[in-house]
C-alpha positions as CSV (number, residue, x, y, z in Angstrom):
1,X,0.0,0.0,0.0
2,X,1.1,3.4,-1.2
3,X,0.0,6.0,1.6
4,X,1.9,9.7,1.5
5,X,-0.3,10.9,4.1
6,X,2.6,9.7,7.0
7,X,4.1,11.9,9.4
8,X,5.7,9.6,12.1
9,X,8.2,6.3,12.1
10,X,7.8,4.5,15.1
11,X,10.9,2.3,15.1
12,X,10.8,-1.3,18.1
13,X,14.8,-1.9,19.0
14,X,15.6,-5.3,20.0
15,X,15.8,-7.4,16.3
16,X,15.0,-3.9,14.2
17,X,18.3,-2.1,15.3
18,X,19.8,-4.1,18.0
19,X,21.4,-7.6,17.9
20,X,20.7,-9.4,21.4
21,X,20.4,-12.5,22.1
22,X,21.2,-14.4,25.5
23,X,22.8,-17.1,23.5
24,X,25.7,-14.5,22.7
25,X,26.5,-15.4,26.2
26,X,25.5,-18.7,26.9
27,X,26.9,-20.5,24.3
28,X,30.7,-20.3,25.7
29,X,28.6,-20.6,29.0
30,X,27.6,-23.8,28.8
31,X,29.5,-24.9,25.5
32,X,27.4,-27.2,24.9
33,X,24.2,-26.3,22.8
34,X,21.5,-28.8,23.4
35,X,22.2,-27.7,27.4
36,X,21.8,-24.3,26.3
37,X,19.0,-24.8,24.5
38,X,17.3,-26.8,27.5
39,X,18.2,-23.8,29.7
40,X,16.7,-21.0,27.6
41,X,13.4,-22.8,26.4
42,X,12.9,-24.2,29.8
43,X,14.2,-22.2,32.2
44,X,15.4,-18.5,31.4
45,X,12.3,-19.2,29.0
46,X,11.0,-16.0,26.9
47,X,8.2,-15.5,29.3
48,X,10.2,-15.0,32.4
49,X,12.4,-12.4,30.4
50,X,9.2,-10.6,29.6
51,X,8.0,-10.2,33.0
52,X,11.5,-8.0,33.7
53,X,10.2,-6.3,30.4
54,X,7.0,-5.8,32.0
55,X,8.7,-3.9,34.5
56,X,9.2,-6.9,37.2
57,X,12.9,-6.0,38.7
58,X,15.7,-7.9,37.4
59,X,16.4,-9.2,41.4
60,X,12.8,-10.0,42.0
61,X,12.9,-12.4,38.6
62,X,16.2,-13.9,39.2
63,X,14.8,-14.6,42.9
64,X,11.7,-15.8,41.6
65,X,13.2,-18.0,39.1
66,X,16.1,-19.8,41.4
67,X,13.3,-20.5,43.8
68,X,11.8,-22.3,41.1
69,X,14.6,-24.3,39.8
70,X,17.5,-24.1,42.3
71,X,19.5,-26.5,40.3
72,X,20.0,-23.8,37.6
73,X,20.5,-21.0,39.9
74,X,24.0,-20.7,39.2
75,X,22.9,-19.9,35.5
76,X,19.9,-18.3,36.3
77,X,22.0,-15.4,38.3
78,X,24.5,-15.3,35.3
79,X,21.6,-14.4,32.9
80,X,21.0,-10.9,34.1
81,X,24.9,-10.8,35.2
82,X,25.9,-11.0,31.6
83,X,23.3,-8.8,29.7
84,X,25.5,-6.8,27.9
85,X,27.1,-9.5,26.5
86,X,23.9,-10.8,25.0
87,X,23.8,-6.8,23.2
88,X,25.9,-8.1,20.8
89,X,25.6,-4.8,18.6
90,X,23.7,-2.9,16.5
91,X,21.9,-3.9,13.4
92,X,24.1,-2.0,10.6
93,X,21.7,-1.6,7.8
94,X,18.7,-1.0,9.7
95,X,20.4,2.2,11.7
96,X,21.6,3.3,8.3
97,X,18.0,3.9,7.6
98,X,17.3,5.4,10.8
99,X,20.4,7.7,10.6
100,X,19.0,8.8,6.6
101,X,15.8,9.5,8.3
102,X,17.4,11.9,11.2
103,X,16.6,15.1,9.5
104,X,13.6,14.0,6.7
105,X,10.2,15.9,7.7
106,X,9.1,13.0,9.4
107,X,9.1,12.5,13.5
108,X,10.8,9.5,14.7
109,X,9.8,7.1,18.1
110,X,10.5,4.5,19.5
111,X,8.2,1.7,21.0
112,X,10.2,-0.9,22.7
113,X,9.8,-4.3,25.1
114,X,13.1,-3.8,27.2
115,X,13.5,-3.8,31.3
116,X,13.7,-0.4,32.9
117,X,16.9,-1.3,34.4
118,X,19.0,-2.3,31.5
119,X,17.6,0.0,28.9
120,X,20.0,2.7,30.2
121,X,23.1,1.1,28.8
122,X,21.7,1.0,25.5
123,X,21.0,4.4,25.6
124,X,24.7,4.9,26.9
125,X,26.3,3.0,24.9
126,X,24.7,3.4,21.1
127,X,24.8,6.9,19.7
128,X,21.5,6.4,17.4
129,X,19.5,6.8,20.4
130,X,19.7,10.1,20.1
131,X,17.9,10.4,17.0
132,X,15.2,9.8,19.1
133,X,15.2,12.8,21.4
134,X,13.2,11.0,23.7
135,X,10.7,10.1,22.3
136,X,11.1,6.8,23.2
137,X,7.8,4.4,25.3
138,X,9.7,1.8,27.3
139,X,7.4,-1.4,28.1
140,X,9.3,-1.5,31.7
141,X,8.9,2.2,32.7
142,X,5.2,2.1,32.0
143,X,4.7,-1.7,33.0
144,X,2.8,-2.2,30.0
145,X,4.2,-4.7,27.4
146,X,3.7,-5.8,23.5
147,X,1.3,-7.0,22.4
148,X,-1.0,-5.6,24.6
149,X,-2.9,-2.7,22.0
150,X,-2.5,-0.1,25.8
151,X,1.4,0.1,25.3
152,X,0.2,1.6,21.8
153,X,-2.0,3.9,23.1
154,X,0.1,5.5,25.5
155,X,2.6,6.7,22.6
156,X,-0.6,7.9,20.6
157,X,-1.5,9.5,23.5
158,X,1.6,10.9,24.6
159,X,2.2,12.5,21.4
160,X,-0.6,12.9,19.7
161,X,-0.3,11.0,17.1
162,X,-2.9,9.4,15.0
163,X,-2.4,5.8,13.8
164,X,-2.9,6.0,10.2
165,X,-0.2,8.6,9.4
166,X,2.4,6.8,11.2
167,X,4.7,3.6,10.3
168,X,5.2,0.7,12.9
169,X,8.6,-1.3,12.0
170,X,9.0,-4.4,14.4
171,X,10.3,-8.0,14.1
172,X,7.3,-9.9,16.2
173,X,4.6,-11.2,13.3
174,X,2.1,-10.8,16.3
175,X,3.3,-7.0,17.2
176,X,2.6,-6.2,13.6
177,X,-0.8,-7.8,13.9
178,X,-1.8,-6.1,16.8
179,X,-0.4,-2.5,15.0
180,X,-2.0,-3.5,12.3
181,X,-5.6,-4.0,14.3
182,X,-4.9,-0.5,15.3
183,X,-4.5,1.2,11.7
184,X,-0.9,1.2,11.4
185,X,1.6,1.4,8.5
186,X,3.4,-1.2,9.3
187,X,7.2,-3.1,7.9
188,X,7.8,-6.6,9.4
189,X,11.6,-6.8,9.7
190,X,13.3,-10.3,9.0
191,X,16.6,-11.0,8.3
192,X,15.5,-10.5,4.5
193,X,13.7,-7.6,4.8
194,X,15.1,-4.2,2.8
195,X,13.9,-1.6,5.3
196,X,14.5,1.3,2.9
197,X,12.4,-0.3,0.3
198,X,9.6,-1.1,2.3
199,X,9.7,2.4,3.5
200,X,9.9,4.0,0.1
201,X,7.2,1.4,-0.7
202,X,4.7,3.2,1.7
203,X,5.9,6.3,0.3
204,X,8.7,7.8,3.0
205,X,10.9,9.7,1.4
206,X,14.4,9.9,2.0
């Protein structure tokens, strides 16, 4: 679809412009990658992460999980020990686009599942935050998480944007759904996706 009626890019992190992924860590952890494998599916499982996304504090999950599975809690502790090494980097060609789009007409965001506590040293650490100015809705400050359509609302609301003159890039198929429920533009980022293209396919210009 061909819109030229967009005035806002709204830009998730983790998997659109940042590479993390626990097993950056765990795979000299454990050095073995059926173990690993075992660990993260079934104990430092995606769920649990999302609860310190959520805005549950890093030491109330890591508690919460040892009591759980004491066995693991030496590798439970090291999960949260060893973030940044699971921020592997950012995601070149995606922050290309982001960095082309830094003084276009359009306004930039960001709407992003990532723990109060350790969204800092991304923001430290990777200059293209900036771009941002801000304008950034973290699912751990306002303990509201994707998919859930509120998180949405709150950036709407914040800044006053309307839905169908804005963009919505994210990697989760069901973010993009729910976006999409809620009359966004959206680009589903894979590891094939152009991002440029798709943006100059809904009619951003660069």
């Amino acid at each position: 679809m061909q819109t030229n009626n967009i005035k806002n890019i709204i830009f998730d992190f983790g998997g659109v412009v940042m590479d993390w992924n626990p097993r950056y860590f765990f795979r000299d952890y454990f050095k073995d990658d059926e173990r690993m494998e075992f660990f993260l599916k079934n104990i430092a499982e995606d769920e649990w992460n999302a609860e310190q996304d959520r805005g549950r504090s890093l030491k109330e999950g890591t508690d919460f999980q040892v009591a759980k599975f004491p066995e693991w809690e030496k590798e439970i502790r090291a999960y949260y020990d060893n973030w940044t090494t699971m921020l592997k980097s950012d995601i070149p060609q995606n922050v290309d686009v982001l960095r082309k789009l830094e003084n276009s007409e359009y306004e930039l965001f960001g709407l992003t599942n990532w723990s109060a506590e350790t969204f800092p040293y991304a923001l430290e650490n990777y200059d293209f935050f900036k771009i941002f100015d801000g304008k950034i809705v973290v699912s751990g400050t306002e303990k509201l998480i994707k998919p859930d359509p509120k998180i949405w609302e709150v950036l709407l609301q914040r800044y006053q944007l309307k839905p169908e003159e804005s963009v919505f890039i994210d990697d989760n198929p069901r973010n993009i759904e729910v976006a999409e429920t809620l009359r966004f533009n959206t680009v589903h980022i894979t590891e094939e996706t152009n991002l440029e293209e798709e943006l100059k396919n809904l009619g951003i210009r660069f």
